[in-house]
PQR file of N, CA, C, O and H, with PARSE charges and radii, in Angstrom:
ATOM      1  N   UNK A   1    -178.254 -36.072  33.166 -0.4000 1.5000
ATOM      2  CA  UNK A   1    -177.117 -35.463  32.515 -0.0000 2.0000
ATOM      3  C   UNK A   1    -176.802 -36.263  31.248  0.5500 1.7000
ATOM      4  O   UNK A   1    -176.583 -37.474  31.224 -0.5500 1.4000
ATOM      5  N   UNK A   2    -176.806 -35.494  30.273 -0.4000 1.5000
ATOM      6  CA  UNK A   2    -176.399 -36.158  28.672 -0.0000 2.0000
ATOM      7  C   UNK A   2    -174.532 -36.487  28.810  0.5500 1.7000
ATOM      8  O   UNK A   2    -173.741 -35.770  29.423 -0.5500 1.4000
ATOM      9  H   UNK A   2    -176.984 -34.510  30.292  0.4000 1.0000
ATOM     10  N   UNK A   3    -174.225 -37.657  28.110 -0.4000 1.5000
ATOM     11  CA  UNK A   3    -172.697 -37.761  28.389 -0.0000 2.0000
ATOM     12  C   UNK A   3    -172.271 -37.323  26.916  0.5500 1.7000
ATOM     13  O   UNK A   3    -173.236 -37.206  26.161 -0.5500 1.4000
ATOM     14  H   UNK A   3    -174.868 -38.239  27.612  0.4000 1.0000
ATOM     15  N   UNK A   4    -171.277 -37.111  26.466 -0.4000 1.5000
ATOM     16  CA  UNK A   4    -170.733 -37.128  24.987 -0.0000 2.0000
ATOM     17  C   UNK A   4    -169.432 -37.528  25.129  0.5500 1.7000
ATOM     18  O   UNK A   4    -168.761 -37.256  26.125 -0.5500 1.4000
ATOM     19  H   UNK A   4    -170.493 -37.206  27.079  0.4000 1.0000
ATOM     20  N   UNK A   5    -168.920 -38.345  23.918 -0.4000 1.5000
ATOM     21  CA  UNK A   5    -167.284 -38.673  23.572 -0.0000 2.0000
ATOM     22  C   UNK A   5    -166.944 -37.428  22.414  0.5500 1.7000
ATOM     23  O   UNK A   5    -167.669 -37.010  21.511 -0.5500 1.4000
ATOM     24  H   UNK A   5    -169.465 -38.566  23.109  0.4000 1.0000
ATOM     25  N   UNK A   6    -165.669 -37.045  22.775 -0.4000 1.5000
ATOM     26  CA  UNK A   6    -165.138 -35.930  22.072 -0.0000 2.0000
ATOM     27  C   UNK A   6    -164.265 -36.973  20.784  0.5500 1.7000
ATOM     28  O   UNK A   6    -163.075 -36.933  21.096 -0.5500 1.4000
ATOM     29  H   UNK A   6    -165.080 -37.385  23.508  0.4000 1.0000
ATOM     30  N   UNK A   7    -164.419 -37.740  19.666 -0.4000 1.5000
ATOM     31  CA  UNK A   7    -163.910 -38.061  18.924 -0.0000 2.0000
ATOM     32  C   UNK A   7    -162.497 -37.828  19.042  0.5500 1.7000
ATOM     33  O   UNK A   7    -161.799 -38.789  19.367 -0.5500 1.4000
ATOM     34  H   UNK A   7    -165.386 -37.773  19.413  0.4000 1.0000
ATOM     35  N   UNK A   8    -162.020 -36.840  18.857 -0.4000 1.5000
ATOM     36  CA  UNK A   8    -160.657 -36.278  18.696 -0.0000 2.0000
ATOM     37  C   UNK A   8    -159.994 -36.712  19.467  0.5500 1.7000
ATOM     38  O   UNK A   8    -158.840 -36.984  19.133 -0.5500 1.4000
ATOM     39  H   UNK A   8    -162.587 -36.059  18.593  0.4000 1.0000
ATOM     40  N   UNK A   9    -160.580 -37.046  21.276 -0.4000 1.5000
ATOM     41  CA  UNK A   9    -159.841 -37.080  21.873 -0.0000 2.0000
ATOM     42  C   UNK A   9    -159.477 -38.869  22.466  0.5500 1.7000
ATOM     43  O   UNK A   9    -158.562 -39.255  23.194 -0.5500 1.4000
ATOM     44  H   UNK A   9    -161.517 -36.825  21.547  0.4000 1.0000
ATOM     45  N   UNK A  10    -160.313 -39.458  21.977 -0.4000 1.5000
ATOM     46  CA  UNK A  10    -160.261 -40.971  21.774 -0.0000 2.0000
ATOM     47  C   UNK A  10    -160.125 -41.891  21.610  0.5500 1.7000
ATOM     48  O   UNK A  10    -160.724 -42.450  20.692 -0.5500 1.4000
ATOM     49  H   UNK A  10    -161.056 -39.144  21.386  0.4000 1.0000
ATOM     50  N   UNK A  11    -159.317 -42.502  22.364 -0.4000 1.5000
ATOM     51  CA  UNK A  11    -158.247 -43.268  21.452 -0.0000 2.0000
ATOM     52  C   UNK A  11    -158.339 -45.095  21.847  0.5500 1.7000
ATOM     53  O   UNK A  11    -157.411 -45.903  21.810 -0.5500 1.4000
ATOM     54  H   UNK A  11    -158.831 -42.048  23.110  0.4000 1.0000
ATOM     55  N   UNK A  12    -159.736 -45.328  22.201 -0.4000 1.5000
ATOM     56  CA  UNK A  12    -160.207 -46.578  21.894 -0.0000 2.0000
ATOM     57  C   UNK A  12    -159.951 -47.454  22.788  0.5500 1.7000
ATOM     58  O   UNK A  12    -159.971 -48.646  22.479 -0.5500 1.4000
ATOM     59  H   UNK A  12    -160.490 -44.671  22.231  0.4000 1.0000
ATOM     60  N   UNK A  13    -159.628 -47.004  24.216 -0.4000 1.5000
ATOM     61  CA  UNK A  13    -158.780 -47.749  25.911 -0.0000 2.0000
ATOM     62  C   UNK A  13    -159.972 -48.626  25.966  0.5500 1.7000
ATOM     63  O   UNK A  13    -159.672 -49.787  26.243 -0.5500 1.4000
ATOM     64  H   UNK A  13    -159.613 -46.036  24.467  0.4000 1.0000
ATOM     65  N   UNK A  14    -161.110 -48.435  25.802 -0.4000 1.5000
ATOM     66  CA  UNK A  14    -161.861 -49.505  26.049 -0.0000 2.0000
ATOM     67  C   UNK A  14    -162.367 -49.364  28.058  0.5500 1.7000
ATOM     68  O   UNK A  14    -163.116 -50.151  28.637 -0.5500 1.4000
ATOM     69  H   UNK A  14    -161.353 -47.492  25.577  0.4000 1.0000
ATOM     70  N   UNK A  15    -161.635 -48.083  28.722 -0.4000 1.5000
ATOM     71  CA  UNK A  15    -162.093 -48.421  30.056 -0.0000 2.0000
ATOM     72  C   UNK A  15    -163.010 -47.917  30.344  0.5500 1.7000
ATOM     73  O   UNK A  15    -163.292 -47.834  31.539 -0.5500 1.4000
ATOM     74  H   UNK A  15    -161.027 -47.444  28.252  0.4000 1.0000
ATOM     75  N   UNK A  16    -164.054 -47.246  29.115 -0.4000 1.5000
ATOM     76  CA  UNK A  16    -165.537 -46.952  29.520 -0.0000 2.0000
ATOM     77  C   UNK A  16    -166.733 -47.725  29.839  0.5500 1.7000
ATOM     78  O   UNK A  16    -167.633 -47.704  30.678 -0.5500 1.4000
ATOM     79  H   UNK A  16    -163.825 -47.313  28.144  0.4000 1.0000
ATOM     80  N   UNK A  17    -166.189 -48.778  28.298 -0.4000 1.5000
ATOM     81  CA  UNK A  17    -167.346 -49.522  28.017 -0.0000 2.0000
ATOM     82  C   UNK A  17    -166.955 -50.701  29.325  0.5500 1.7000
ATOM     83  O   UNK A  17    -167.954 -51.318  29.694 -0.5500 1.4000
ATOM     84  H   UNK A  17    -165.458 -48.795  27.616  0.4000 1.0000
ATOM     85  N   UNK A  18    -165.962 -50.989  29.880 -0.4000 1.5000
ATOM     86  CA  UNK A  18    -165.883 -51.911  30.613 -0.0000 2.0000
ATOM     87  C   UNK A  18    -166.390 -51.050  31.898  0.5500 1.7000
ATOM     88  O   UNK A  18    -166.675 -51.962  32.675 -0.5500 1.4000
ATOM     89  H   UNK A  18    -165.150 -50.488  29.581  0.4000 1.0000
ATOM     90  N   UNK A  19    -166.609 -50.103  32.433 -0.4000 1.5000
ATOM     91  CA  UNK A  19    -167.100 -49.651  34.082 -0.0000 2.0000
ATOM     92  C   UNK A  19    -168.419 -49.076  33.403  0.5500 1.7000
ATOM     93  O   UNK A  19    -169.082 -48.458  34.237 -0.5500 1.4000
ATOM     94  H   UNK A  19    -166.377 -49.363  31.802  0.4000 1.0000
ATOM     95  N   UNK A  20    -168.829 -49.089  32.505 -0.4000 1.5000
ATOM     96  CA  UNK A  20    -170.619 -48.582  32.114 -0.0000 2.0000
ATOM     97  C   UNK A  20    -171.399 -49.437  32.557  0.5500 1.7000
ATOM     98  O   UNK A  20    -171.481 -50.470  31.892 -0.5500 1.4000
ATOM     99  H   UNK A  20    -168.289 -49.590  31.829  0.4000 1.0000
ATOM    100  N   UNK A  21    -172.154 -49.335  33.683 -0.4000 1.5000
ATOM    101  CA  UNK A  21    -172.958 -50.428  34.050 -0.0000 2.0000
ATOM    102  C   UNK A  21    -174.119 -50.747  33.639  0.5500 1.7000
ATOM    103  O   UNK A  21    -174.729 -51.719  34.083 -0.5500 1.4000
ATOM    104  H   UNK A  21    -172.087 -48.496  34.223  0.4000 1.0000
ATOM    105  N   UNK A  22    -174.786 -49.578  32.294 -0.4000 1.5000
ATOM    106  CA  UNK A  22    -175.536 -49.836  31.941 -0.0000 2.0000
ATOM    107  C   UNK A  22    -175.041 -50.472  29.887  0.5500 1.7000
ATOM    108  O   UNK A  22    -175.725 -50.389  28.867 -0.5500 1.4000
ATOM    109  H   UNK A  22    -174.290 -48.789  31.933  0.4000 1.0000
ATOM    110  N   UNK A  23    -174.050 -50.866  30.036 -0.4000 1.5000
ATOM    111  CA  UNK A  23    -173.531 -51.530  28.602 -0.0000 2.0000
ATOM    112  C   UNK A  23    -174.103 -50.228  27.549  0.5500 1.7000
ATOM    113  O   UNK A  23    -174.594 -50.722  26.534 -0.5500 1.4000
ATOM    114  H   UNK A  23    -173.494 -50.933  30.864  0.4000 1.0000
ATOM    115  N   UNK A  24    -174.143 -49.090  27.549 -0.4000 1.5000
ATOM    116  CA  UNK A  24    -174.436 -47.993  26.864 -0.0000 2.0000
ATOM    117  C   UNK A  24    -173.226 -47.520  25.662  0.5500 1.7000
ATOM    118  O   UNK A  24    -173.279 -46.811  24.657 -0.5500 1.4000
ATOM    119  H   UNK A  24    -173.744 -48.689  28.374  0.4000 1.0000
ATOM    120  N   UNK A  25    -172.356 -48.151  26.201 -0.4000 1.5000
ATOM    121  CA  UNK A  25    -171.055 -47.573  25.460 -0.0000 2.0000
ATOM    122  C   UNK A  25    -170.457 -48.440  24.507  0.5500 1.7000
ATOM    123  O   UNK A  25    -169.741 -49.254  25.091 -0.5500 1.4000
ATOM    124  H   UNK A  25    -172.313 -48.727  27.017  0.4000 1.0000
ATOM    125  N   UNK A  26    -170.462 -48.625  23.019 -0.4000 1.5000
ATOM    126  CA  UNK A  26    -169.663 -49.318  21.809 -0.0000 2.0000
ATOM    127  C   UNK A  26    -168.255 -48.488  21.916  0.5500 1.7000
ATOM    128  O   UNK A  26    -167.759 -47.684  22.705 -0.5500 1.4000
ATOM    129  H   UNK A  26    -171.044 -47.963  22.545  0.4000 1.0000
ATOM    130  N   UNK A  27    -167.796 -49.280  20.394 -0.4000 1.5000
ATOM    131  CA  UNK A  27    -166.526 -48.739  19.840 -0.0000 2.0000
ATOM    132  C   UNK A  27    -167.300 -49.220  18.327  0.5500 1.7000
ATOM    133  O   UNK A  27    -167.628 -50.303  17.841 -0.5500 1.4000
ATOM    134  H   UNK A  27    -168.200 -49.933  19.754  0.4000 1.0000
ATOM    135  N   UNK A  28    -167.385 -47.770  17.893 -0.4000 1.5000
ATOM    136  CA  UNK A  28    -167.196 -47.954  16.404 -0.0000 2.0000
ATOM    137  C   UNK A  28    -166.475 -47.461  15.580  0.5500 1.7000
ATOM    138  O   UNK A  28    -166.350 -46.237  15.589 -0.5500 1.4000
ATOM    139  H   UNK A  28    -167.118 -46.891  18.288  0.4000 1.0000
ATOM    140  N   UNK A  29    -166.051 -47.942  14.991 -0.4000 1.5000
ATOM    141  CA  UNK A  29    -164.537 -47.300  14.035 -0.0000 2.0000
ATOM    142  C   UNK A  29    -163.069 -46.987  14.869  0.5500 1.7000
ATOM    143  O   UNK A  29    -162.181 -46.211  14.515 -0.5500 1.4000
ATOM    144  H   UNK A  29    -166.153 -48.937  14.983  0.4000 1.0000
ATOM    145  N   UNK A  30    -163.114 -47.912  16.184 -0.4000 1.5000
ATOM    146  CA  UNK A  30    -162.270 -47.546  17.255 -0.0000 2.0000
ATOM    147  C   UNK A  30    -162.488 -46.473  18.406  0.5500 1.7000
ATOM    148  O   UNK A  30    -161.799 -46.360  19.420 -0.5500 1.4000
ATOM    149  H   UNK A  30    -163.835 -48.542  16.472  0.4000 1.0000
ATOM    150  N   UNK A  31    -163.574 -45.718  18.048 -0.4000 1.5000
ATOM    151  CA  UNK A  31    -163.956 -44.285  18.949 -0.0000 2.0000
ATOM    152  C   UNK A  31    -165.254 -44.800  19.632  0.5500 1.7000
ATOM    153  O   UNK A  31    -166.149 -45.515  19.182 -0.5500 1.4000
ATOM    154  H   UNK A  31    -164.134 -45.809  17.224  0.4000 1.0000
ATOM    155  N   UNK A  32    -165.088 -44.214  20.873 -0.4000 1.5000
ATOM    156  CA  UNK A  32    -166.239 -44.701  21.767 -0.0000 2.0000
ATOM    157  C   UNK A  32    -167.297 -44.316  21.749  0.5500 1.7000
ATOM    158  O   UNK A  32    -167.005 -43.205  22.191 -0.5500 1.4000
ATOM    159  H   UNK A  32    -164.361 -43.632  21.239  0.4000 1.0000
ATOM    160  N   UNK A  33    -168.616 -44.250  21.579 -0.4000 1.5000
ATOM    161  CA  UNK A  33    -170.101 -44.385  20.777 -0.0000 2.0000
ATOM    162  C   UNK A  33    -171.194 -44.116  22.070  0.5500 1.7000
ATOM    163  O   UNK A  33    -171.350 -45.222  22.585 -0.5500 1.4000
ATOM    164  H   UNK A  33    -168.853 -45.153  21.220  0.4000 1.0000
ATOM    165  N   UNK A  34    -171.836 -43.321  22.646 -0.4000 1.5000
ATOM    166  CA  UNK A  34    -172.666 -43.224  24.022 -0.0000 2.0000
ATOM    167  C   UNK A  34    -174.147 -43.586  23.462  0.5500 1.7000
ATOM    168  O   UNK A  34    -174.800 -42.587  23.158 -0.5500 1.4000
ATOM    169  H   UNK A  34    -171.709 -42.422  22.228  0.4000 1.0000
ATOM    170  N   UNK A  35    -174.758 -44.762  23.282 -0.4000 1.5000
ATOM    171  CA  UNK A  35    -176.518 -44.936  23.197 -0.0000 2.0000
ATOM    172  C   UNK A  35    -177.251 -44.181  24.055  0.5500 1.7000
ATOM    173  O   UNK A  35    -177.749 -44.637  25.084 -0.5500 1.4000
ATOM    174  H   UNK A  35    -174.228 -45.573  23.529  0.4000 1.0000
ATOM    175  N   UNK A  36    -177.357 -42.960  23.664 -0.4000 1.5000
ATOM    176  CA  UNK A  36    -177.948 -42.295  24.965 -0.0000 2.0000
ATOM    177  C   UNK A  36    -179.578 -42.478  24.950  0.5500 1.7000
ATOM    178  O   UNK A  36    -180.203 -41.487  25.327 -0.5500 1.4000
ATOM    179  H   UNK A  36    -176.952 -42.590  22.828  0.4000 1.0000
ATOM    180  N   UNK A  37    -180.353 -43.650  24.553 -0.4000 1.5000
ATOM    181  CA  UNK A  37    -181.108 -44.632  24.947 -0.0000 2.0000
ATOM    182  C   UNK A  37    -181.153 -45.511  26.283  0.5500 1.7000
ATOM    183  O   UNK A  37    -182.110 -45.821  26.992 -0.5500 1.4000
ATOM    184  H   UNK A  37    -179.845 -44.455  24.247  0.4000 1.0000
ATOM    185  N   UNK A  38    -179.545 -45.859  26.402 -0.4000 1.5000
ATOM    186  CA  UNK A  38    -179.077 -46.726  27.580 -0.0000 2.0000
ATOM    187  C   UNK A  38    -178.515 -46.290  28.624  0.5500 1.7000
ATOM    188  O   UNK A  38    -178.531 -46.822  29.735 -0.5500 1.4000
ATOM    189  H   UNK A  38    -178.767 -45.607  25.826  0.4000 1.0000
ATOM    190  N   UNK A  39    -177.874 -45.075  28.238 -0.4000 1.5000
ATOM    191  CA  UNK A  39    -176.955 -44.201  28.871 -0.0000 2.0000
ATOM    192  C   UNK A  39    -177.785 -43.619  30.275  0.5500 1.7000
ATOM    193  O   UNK A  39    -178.793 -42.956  30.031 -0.5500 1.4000
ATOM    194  H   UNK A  39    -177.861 -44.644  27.336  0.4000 1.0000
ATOM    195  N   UNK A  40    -177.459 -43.807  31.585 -0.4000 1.5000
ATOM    196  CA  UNK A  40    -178.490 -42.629  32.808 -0.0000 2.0000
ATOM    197  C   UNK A  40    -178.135 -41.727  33.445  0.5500 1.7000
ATOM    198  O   UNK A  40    -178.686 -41.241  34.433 -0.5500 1.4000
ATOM    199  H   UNK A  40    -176.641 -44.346  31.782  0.4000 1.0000
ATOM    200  N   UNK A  41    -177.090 -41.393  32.889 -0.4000 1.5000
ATOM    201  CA  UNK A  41    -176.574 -40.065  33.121 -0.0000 2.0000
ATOM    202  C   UNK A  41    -175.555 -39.847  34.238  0.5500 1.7000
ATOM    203  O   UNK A  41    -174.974 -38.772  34.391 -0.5500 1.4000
ATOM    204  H   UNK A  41    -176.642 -41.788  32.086  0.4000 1.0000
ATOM    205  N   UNK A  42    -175.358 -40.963  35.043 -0.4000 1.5000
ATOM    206  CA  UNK A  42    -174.639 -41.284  36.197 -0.0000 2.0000
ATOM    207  C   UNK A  42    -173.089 -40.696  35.993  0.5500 1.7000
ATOM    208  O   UNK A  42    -172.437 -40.627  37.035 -0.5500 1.4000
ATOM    209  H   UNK A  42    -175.830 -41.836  34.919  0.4000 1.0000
ATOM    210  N   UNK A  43    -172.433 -40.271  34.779 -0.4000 1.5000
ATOM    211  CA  UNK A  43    -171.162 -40.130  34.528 -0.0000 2.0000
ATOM    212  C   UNK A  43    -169.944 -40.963  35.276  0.5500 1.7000
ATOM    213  O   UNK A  43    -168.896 -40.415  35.619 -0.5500 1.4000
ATOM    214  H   UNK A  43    -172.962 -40.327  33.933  0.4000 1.0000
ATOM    215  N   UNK A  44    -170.238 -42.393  35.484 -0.4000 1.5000
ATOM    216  CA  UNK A  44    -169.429 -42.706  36.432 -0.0000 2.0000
ATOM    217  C   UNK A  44    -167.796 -43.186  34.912  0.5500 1.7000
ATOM    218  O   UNK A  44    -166.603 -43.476  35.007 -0.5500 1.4000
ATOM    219  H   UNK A  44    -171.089 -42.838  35.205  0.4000 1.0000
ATOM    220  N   UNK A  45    -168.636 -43.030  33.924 -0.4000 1.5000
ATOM    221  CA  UNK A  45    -167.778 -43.321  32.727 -0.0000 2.0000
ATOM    222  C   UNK A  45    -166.551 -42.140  32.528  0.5500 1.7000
ATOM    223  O   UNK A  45    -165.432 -42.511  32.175 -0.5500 1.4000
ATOM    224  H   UNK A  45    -169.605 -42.795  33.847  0.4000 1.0000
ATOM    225  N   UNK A  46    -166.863 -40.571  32.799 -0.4000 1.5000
ATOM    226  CA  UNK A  46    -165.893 -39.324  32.754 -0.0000 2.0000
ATOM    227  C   UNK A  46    -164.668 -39.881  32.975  0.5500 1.7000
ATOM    228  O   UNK A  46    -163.771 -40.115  32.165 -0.5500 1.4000
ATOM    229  H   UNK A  46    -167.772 -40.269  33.085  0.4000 1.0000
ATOM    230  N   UNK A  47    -164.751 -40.202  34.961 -0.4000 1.5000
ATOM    231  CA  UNK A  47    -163.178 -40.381  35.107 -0.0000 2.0000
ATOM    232  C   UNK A  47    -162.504 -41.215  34.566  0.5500 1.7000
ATOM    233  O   UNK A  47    -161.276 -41.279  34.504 -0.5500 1.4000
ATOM    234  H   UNK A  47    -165.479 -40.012  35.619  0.4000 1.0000
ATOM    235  N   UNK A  48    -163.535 -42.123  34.009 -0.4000 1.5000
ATOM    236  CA  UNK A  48    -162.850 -43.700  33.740 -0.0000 2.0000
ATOM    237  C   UNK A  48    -161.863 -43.632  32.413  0.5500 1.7000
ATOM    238  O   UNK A  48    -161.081 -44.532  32.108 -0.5500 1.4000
ATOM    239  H   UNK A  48    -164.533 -42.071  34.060  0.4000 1.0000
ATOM    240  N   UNK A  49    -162.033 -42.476  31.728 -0.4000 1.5000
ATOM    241  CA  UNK A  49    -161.875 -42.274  30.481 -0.0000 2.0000
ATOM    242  C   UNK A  49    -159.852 -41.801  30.267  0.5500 1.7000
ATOM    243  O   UNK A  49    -159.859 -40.578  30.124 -0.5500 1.4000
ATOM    244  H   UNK A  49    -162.669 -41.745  31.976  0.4000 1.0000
ATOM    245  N   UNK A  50    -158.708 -42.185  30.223 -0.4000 1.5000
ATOM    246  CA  UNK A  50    -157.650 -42.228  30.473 -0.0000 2.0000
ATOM    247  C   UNK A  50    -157.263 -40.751  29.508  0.5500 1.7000
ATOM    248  O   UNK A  50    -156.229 -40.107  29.687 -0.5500 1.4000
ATOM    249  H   UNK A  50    -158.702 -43.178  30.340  0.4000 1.0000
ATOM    250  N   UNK A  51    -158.054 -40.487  28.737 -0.4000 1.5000
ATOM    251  CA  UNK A  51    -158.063 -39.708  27.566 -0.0000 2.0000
ATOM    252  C   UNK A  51    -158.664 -38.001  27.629  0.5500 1.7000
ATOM    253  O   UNK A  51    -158.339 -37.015  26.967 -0.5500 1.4000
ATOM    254  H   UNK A  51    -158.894 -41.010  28.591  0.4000 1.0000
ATOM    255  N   UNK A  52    -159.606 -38.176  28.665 -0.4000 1.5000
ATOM    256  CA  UNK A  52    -160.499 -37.068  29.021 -0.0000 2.0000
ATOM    257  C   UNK A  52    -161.513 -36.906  28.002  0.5500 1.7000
ATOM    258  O   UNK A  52    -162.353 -36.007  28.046 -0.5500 1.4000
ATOM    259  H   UNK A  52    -159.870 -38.976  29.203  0.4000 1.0000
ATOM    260  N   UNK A  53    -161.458 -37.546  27.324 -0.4000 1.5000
ATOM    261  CA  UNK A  53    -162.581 -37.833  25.870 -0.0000 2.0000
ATOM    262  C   UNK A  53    -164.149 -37.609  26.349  0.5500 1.7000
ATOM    263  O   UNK A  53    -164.927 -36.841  25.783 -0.5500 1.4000
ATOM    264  H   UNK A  53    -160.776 -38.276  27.287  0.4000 1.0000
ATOM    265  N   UNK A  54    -164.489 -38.496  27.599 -0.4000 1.5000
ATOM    266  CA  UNK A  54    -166.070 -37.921  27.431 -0.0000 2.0000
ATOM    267  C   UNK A  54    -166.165 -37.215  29.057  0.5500 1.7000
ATOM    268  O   UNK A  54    -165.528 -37.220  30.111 -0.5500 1.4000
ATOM    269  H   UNK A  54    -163.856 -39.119  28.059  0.4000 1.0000
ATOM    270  N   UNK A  55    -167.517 -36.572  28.416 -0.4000 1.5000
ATOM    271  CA  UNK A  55    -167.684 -34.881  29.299 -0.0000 2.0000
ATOM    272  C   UNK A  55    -169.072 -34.813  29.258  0.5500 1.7000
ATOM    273  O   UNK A  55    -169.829 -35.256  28.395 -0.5500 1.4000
ATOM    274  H   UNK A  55    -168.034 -36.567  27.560  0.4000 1.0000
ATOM    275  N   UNK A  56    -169.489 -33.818  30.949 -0.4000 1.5000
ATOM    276  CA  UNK A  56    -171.001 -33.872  30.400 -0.0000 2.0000
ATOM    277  C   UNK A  56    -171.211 -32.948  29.121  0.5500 1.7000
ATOM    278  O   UNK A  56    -170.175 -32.460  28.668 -0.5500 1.4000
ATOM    279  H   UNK A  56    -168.873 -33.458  31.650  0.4000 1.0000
ATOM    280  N   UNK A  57    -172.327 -32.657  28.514 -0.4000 1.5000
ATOM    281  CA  UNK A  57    -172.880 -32.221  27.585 -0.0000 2.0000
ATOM    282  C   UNK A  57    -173.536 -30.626  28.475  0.5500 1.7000
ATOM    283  O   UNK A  57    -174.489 -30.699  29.250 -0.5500 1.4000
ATOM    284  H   UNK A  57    -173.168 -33.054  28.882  0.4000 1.0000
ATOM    285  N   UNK A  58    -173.039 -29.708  28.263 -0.4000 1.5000
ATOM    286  CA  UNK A  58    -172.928 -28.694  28.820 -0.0000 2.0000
ATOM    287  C   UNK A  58    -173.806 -27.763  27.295  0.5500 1.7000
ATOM    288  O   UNK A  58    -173.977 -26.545  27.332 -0.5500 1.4000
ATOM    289  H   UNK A  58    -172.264 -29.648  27.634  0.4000 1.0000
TER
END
């Protein structure tokens, strides 16, 4: 499963990149960034997200 951050909805909590167990997730420019290189699709990042910002890729 591909993950995506919805920009808009993002507001930089930081509680992705801290429960991503594969360190897949930056902040650049304050908005959260998915390396989907690193990323395995596990979505355990969705709920973590306080914002509802990232979603699978549908």
């Amino acid at each position: 499963m591909k993950i995506i951050v919805d920009p808009k909805k993002c507001r930089g909590s930081l509680e992705c990149i801290k429960i991503c167990p594969q360190q897949a997730i930056k902040l650049v420019n304050g908005k959260a960034v998915i390396d989907q290189t690193k990323c395995d699709g596990d979505g355990i990042c969705i709920p973590a997200c306080p914002n509802g910002a990232i979603q699978p890729d549908v």
